[in-house]
C-alpha positions as CSV (number, residue, x, y, z in Angstrom):
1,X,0.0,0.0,0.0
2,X,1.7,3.5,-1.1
3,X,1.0,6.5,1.4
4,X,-0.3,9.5,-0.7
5,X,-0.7,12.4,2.3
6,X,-1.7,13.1,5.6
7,X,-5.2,14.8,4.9
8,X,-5.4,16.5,8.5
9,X,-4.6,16.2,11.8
10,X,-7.4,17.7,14.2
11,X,-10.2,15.6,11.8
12,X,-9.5,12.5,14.0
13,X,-9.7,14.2,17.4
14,X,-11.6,12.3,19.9
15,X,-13.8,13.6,22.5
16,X,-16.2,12.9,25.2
17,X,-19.3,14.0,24.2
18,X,-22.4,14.9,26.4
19,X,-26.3,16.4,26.2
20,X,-26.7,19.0,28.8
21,X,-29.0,16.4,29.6
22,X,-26.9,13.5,30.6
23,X,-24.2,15.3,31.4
24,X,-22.8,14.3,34.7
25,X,-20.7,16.7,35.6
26,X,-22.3,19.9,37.1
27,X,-22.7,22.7,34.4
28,X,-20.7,26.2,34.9
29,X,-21.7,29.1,33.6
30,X,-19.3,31.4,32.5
31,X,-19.9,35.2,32.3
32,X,-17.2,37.4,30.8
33,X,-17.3,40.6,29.2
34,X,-16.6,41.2,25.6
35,X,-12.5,42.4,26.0
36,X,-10.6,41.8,23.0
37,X,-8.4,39.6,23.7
38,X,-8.3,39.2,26.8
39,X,-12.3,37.9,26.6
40,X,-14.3,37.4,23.7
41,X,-17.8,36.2,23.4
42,X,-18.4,35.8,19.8
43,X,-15.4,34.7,18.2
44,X,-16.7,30.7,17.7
45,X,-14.0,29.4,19.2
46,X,-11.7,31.6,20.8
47,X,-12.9,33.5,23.9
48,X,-9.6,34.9,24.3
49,X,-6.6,34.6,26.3
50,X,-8.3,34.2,29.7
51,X,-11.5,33.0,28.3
52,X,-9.4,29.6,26.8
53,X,-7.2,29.5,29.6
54,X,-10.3,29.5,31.9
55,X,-11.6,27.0,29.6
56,X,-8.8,24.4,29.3
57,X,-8.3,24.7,33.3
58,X,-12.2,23.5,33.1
59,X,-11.7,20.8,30.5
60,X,-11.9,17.8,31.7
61,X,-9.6,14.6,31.8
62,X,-9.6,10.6,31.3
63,X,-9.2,10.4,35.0
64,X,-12.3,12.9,35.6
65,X,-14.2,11.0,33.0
66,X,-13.9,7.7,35.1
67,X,-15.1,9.1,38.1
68,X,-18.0,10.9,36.6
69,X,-19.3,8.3,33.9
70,X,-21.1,5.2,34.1
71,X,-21.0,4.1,30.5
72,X,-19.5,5.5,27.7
73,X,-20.7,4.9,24.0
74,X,-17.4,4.1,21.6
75,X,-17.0,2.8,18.1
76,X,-16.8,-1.1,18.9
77,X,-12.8,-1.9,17.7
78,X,-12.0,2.0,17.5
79,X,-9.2,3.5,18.5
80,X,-11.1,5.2,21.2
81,X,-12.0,2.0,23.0
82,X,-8.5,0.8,23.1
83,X,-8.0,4.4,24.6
84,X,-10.3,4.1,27.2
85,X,-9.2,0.5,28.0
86,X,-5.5,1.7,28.6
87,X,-6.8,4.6,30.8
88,X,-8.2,2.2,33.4
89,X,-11.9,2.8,32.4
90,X,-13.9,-0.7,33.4
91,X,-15.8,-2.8,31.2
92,X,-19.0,-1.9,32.4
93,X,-18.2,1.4,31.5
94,X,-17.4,0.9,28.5
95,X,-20.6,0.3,25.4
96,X,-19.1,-1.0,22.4
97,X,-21.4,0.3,19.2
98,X,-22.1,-2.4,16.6
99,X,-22.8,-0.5,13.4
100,X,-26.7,1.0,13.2
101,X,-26.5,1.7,16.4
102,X,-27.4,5.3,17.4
103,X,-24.7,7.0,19.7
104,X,-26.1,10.4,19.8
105,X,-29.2,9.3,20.1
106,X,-28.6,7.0,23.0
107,X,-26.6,10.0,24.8
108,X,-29.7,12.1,24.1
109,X,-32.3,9.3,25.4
110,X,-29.8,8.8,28.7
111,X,-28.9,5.9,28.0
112,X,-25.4,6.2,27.8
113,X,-23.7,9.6,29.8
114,X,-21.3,10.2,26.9
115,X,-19.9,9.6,23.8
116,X,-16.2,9.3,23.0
117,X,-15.6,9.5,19.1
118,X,-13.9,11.9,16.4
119,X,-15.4,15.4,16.4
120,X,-16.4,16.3,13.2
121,X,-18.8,12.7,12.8
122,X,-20.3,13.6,16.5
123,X,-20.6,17.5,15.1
124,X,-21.8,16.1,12.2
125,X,-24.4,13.5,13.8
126,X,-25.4,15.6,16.9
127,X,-27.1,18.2,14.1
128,X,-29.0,15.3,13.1
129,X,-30.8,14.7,15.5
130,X,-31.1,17.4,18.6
131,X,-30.9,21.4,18.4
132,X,-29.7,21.4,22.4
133,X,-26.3,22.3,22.6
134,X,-23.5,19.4,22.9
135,X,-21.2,19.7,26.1
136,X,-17.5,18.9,24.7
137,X,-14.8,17.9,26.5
138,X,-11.2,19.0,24.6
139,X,-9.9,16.6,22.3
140,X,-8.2,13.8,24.2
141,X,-6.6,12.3,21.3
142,X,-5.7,12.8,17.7
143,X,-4.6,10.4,14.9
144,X,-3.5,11.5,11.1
145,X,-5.9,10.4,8.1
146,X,-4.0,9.4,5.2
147,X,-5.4,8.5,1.3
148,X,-4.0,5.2,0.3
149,X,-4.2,3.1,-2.6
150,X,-3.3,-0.8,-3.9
151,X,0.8,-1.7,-4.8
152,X,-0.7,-1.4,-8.1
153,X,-1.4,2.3,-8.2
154,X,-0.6,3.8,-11.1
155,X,3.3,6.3,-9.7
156,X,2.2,9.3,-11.3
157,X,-1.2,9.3,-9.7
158,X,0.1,9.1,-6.8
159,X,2.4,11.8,-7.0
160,X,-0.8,14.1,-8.2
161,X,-2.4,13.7,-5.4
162,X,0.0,14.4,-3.6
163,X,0.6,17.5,-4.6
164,X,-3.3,18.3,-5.3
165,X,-3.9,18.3,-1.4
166,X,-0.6,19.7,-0.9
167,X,-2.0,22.2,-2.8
168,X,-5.7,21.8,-1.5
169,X,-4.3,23.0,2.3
170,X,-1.9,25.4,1.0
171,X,-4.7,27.5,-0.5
172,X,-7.0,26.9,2.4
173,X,-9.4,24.5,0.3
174,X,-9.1,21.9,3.1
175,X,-10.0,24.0,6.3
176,X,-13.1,25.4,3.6
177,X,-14.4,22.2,3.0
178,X,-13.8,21.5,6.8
179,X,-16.0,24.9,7.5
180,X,-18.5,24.4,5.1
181,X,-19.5,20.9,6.6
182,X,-19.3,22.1,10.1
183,X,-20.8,25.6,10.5
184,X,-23.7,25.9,12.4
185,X,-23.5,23.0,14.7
186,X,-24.7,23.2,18.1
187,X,-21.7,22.8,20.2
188,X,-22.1,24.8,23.9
């Protein structure tokens, strides 16, 4: 199999996911005034130097996560089960999802009190199903994507696509496509 490029980094973030429903953790309001850049309320995702600093001090861990959660949804055979598994989290803790099953929905029902999966698929999902806003932890993880193709691929394909997506984040196309796909979401 010949490597063609890393695609993206952050793409493959993992999270813990939680409804404002399920969530176990009590919820903190946080109340700043608009103070570029020290604190900034409508920026999407910068709240500025003390807002994120505040923020990440809040964010919570895989240690915090097994004292808080009874059962996390995770891909069954995912890279965020093995995760979890090497961070101590129990088996009962742990809900392997066979495919069709419904994570979001299950977090959203109470079933399960969060969901530990990439970010843009649980951005992607949540909007699917629920306008309430999504409680987030910070991504715990990250893995590269790569494009890949057979022995057989054709050299010279290869080496245009590698240099289309070269070319693709270079110009910005990527983090576009990324923005088009995920605008709007209801993260909190």
């Amino acid at each position: 199999m010949k490597w063609i490029s890393c695609c993206t980094r952050y793409a493959a973030s993992a999270l813990l996911a939680c409804s404002s429903a399920a969530f176990a953790l009590p919820v903190v309001d946080v109340y700043v005034a608009e103070a570029p850049p020290l604190t900034m309320v409508s920026q999407g995702d910068h709240h500025g130097i003390a807002g994120d600093i505040t923020l990440q001090a809040m964010a919570m861990t895989f240690e915090e996560a097994r004292k808080a959660f009874k059962m996390i949804a995770v891909g069954s055979g995912s890279a965020q089960e093995t995760r979890l598994r090497e961070e101590g989290f129990s088996a009962a803790q742990i809900y392997p999802l066979k495919i069709g099953e419904n994570p979001a929905l299950m977090l959203l029902k109470g079933r399960v009190d969060a969901w530990f999966n990439g970010v843009p698929e649980t951005l992607y999902i949540w909007k699917q199903i629920s306008d309430r806003p999504l409680m987030m932890s910070r991504a715990l993880m990250t893995a590269d994507l790569y494009l890949a193709c057979s022995k057989d691929c054709d050299p010279q394909m290869v080496e245009k696509l590698k240099t289309a997506i070269e070319t693709l984040r270079s110009n910005g196309s990527i983090k576009r496509v990324q923005h088009d796909y995920l605008k709007g979401l209801p993260v909190q």
